[in-house]
C-alpha positions as CSV (number, residue, x, y, z in Angstrom):
1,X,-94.5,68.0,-40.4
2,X,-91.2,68.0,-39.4
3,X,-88.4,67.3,-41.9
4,X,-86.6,64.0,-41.7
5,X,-82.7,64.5,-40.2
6,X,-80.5,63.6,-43.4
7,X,-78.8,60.0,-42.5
8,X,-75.8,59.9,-40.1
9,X,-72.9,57.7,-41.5
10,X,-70.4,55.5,-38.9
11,X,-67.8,55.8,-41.6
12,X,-64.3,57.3,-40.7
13,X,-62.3,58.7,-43.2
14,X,-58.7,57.0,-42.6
15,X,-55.7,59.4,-42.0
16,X,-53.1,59.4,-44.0
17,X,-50.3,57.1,-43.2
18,X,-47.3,58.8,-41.7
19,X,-44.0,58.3,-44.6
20,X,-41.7,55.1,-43.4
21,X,-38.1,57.0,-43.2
22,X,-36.0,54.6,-45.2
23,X,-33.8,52.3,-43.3
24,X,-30.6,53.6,-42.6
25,X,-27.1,51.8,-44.9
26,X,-25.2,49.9,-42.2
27,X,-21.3,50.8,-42.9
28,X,-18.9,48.6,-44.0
29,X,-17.1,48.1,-41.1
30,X,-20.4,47.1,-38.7
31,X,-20.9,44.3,-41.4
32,X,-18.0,43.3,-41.4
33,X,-17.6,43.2,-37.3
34,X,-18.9,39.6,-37.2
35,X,-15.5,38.4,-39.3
36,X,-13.7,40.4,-37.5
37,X,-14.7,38.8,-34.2
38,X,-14.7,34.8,-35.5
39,X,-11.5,35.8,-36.6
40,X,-9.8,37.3,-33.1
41,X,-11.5,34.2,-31.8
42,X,-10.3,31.8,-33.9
43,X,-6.8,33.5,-33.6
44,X,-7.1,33.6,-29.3
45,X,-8.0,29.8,-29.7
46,X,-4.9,28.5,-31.7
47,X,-3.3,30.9,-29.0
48,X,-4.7,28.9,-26.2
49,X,-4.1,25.6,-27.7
50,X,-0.2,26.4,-28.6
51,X,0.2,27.4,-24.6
52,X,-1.8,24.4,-23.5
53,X,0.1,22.2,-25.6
54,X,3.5,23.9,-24.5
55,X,1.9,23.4,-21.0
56,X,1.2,19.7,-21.1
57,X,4.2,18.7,-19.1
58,X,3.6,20.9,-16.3
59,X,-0.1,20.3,-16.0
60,X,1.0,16.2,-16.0
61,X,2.9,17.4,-13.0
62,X,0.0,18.9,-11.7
63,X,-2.3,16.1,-12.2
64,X,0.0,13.4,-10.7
65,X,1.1,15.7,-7.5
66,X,-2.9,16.0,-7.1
67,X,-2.9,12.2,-7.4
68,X,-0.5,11.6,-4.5
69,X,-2.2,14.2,-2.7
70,X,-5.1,13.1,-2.4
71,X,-3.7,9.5,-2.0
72,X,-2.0,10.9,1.6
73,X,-5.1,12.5,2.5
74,X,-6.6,9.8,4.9
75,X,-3.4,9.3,6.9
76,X,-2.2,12.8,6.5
77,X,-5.6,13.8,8.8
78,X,-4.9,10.8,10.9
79,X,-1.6,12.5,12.0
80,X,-3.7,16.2,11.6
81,X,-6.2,14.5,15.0
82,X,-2.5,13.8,16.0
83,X,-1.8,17.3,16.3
84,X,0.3,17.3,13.8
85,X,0.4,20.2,11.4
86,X,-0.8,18.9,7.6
87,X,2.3,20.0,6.0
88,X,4.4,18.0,8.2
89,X,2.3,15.0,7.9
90,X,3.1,15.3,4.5
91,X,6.4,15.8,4.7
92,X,7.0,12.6,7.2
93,X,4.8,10.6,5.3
94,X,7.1,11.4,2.0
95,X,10.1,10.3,4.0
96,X,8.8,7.0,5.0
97,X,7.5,6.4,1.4
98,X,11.4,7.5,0.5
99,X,12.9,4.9,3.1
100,X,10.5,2.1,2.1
101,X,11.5,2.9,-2.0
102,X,15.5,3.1,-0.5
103,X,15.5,-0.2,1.3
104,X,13.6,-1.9,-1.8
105,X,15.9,-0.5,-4.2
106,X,18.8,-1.4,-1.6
107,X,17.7,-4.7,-1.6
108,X,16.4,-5.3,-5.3
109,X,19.2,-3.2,-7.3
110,X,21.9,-5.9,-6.9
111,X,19.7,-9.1,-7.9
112,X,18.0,-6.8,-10.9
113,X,22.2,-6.1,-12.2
114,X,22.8,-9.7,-11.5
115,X,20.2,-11.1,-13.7
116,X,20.8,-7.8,-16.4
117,X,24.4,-9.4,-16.7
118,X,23.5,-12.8,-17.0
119,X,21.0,-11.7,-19.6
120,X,23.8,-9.7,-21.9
121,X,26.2,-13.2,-21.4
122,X,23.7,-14.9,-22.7
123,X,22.8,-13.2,-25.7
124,X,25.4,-15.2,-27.9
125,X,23.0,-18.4,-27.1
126,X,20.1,-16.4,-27.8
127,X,21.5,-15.0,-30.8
128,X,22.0,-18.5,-32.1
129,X,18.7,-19.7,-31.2
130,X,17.6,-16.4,-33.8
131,X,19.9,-17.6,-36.2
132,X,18.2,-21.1,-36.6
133,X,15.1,-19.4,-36.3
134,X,15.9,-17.2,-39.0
135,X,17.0,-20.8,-41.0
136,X,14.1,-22.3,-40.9
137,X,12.2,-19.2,-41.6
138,X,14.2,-18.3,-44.7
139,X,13.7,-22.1,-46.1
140,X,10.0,-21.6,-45.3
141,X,10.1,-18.2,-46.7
142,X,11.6,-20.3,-50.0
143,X,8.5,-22.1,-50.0
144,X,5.9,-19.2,-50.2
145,X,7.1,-16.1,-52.0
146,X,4.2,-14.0,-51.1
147,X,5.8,-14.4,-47.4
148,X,8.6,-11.5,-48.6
149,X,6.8,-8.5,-48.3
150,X,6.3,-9.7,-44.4
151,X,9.8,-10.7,-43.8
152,X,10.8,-7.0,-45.4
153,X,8.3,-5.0,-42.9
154,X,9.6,-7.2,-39.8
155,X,13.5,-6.7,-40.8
156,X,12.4,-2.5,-41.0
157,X,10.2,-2.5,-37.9
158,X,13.3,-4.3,-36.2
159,X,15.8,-1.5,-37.6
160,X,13.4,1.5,-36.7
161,X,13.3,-0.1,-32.7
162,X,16.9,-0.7,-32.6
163,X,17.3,3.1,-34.5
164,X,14.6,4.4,-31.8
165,X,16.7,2.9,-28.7
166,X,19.7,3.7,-29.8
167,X,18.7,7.8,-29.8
168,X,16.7,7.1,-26.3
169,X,20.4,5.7,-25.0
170,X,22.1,9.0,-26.0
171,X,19.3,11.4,-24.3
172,X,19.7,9.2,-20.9
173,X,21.5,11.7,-18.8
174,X,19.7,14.4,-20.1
175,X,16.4,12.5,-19.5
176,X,17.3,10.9,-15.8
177,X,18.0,14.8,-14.8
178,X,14.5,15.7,-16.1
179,X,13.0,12.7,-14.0
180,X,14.7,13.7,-10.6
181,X,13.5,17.4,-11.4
182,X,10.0,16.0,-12.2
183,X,9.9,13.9,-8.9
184,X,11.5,16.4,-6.4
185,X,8.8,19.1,-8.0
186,X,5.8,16.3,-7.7
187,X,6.8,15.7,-3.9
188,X,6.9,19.4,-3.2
189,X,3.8,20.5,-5.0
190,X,1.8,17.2,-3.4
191,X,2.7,18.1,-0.3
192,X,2.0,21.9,-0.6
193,X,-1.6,20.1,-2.0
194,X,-2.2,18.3,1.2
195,X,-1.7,20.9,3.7
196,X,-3.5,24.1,1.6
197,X,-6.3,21.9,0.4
198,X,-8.7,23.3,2.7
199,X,-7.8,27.2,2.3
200,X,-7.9,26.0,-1.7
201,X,-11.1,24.4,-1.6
202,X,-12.7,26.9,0.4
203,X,-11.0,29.6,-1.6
204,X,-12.9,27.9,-5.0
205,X,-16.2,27.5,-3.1
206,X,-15.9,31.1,-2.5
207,X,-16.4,31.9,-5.9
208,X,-19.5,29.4,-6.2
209,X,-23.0,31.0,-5.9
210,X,-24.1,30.8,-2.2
211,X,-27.1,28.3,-3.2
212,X,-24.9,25.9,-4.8
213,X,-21.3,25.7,-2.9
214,X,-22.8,22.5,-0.7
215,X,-23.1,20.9,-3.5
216,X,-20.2,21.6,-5.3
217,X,-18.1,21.3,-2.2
218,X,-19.8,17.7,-2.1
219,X,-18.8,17.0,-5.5
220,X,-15.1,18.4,-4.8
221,X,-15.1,16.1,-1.8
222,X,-16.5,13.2,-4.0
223,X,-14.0,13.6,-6.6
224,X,-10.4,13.9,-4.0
225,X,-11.6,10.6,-2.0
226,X,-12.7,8.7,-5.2
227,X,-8.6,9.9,-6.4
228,X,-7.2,8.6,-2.8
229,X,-8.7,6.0,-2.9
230,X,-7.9,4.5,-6.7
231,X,-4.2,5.2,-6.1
232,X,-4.0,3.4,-2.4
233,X,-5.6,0.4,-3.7
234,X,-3.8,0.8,-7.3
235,X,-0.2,0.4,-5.0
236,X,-1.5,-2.5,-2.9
237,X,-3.2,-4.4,-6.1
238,X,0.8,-4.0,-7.8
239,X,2.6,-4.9,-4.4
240,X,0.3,-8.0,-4.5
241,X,0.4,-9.1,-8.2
242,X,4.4,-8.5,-8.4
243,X,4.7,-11.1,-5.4
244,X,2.8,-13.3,-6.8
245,X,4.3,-13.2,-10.0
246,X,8.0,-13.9,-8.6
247,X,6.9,-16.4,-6.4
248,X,5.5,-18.3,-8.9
249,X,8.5,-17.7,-11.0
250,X,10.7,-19.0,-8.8
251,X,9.3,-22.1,-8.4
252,X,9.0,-22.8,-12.0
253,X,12.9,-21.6,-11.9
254,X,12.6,-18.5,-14.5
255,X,15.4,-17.1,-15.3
256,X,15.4,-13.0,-14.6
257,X,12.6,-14.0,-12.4
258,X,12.5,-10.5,-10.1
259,X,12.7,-8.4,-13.5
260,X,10.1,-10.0,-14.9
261,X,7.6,-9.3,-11.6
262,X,9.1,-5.5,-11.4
263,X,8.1,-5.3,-15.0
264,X,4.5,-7.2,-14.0
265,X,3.9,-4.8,-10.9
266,X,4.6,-1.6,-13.0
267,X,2.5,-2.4,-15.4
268,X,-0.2,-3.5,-13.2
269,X,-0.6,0.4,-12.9
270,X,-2.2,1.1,-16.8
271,X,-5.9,-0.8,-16.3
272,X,-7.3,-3.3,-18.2
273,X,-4.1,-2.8,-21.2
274,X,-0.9,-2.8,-18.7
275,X,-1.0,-6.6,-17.7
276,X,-0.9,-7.8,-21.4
277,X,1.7,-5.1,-21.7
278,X,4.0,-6.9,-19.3
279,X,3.3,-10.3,-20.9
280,X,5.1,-9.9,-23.9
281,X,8.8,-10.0,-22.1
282,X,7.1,-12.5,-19.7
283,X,6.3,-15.1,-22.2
284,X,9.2,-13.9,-24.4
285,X,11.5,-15.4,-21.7
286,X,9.6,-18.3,-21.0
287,X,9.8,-19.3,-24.8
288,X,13.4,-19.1,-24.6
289,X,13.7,-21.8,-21.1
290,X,11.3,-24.1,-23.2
291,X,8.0,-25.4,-24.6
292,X,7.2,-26.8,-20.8
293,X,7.7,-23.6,-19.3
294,X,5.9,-21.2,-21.3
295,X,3.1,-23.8,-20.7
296,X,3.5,-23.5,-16.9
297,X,3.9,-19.7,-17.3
298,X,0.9,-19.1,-19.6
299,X,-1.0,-21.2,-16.7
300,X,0.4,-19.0,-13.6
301,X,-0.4,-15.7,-15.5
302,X,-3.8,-16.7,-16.4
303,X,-4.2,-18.3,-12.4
304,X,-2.8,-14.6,-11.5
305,X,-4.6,-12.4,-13.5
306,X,-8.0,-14.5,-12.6
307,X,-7.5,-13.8,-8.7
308,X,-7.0,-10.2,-9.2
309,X,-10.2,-9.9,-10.9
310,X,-12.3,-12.2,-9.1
311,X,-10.4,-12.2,-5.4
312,X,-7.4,-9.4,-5.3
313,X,-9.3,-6.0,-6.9
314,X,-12.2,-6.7,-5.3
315,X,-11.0,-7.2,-1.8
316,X,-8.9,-4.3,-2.4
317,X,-10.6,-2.3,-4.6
318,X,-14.0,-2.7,-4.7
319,X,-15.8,-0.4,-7.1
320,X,-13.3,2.5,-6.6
321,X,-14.2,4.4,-9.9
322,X,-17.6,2.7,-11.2
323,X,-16.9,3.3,-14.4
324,X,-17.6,1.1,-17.6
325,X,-14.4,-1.3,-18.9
326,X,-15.2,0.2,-22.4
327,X,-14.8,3.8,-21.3
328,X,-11.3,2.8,-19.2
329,X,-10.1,1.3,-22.6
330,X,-10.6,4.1,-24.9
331,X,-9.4,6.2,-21.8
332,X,-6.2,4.7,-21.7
333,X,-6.0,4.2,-25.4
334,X,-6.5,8.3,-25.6
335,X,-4.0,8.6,-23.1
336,X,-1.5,6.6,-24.1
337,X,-1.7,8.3,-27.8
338,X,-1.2,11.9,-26.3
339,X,1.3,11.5,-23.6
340,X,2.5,7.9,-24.1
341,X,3.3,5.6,-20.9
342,X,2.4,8.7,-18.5
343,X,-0.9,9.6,-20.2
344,X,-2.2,5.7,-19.6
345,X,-1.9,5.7,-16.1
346,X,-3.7,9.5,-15.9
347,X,-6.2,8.7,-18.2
348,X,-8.2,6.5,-15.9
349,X,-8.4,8.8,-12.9
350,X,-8.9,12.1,-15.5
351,X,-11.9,10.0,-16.4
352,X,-13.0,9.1,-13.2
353,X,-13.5,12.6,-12.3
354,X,-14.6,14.0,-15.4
355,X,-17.4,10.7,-14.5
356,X,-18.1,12.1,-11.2
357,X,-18.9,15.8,-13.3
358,X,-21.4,14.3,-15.3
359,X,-22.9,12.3,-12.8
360,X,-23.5,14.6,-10.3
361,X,-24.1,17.9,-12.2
362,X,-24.6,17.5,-15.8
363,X,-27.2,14.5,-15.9
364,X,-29.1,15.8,-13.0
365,X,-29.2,19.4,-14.8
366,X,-30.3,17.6,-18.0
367,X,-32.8,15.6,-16.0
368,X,-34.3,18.6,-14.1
369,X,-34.4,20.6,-17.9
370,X,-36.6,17.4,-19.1
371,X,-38.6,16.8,-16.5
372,X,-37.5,13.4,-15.6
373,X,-37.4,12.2,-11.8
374,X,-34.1,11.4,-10.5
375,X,-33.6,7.5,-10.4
376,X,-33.8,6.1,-6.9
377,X,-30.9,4.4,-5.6
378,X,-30.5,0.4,-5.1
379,X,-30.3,1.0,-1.5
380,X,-33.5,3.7,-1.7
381,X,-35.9,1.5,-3.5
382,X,-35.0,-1.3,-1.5
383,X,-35.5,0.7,1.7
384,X,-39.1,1.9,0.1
385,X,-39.7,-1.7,-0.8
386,X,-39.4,-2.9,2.5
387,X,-41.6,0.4,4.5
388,X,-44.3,-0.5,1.6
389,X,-44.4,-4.8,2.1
């Protein structure tokens, strides 16, 4: 007989496991490069801020002279089919603009010092009027002694306007030099805007990925004719309103009649807030001629204001920048906070293209990172409505 093999075993004896080298100290200074690099940042941001802020001034420039640009586009490439070159377009069309603003002011200067006189020779009658006011006030004031703190915060908001004029009367020169600077710079640079747009715009597409410059060029173009557009109708919508305004005023025999619809037309520029603006010296005048004609006035600004939403704006200007009255308000609000009178009027077209930003690139980027199908236009589904029926 054979002998039996001795038993194999699939057992393997494990090798040793090879020594972990401990990890290596990081130095002080590579744990500390995070702060130092918040730091720089935080530093280069306060940086940026300060020169933006020092900025502000000339990038309002900017934004208005791109305003006015892209307000002479359309008739600026009318003249450009014209043969015309695009810089003298813009140039002619800034003269006639000039000429028109001449011959108003040629013709409106005198009646607007006329009525300015006649207001200051009558301020001894209106001062009386305030000092029976101020009578019957101070007996009814007599009458409810909690009434005292009011009358003391309306006697110091008084003093702190007629304070804040006063200093805005002694920087006049100084600030009608900075306006004719600030105009003859916005004329020049809108004009330099209109005929280099195209060498610009192609210049920034340049820089674009070559997959998406048709659309950003579409966006571009989006943005610049929504602009154009707003400011056209903007002008025509305050030509209108101010005529209405003195017409009506004249009838109802207002004193200061043509001040009071130059002060309606400007306003007329800040949306939504401006017009209410303009009532206060509006009504404030009125109140002075008499019960009856506040009345009447209260009823033509009302009549006004209701044709220029229902009738005037959108004849004229349709649904220029389709965006929502609540976003307008707080636009204009923001505005008028940071830059004052200026900063109103900018705010809505800022918003209108920072609208156009998110409503052709960021929601369709969030929409495509979600998954979620583009929503079909009114004009698309009613189109696929009518193939399908």
């Amino acid at each position: 007989m054979s002998e039996a093999s001795p038993p194999t075993s699939n057992t393997t004896v494990p090798l040793a496991a090879a020594p972990v080298p401990p990890p290596a100290r990081e130095s002080v200074a590579s744990r500390a490069m995070p702060i130092y690099v918040a730091l720089v940042g935080a530093i280069l941001t306060w940086i940026g801020l300060m020169v933006l802020a020092e900025l502000m001034r000339l990038l309002l420039i900017l934004f208005i002279s791109a305003l006015l640009a892209a307000a002479m586009t359309v008739p600026v490439d009318v003249l450009q089919r014209l043969r015309v070159p695009r810089l003298v377009s813009a140039t002619l069309i800034q003269l006639a603009v000039l000429a028109v603003v001449a011959v108003a002011a040629w013709l409106l200067v005198p009646p607007l010092l006329d009525q300015g006189a006649r207001l200051v020779e009558s301020l001894p009658e209106h001062v009386e009027d305030a000092e029976g006011l101020q009578k019957r006030w101070d007996e009814f004031a007599r009458q409810y002694p909690q009434l005292e703190s009011l009358d003391e915060q309306v006697t110091g908001f008084g003093e702190r306007v007629v304070s804040t004029i006063g200093d805005r009367l002694v920087d006049v020169p100084q600030r009608l030099a900075r306006l004719i600077f600030d105009l003859l710079a916005i004329s020049v640079v809108s004009a330099l805007l209109v005929a280099n747009r195209p060498r610009l715009q192609a210049f920034a597409l340049s820089l674009v990925h070559p997959r998406h410059r048709a659309d950003a060029g579409d966006v571009m173009d989006k943005m610049w004719d929504r602009l154009g557009r707003y400011v056209r109708a903007k002008l025509i919508v305050m030509a209108i309103v101010g005529s209405l305004t003195f017409v009506g005023l004249f009838l109802l025999d207002v004193r200061y009649a043509l001040l009071l619809s130059v002060i309606v037309a400007v306003f007329e520029a800040i949306p939504q807030v401006g017009p209410w603006i303009a009532r206060v010296p509006l009504f404030g005048v009125a109140a002075i001629e008499g019960t009856e004609t506040l009345v009447a006035v209260i009823v033509l600004s009302l009549v006004i204001q209701n044709l220029k939403g229902y009738v005037i704006s959108p004849v004229v200007e349709g649904d220029q920048l389709n965006i929502d009255p609540l976003v307008v308000i707080l636009a204009v609000l923001v505005g008028g906070a940071l830059l004052g009178p200026i900063g109103a009027f900018v705010a809505v077209p800022a918003a209108a293209c920072v609208h156009v930003l998110c409503e052709e690139v960021l929601i369709p980027w969030r929409r495509a990172q979600i998954g979620e199908p583009e929503p079909e236009d009114d004009a698309d589904a009613e189109a696929a409505a009518a193939t399908a029926s």
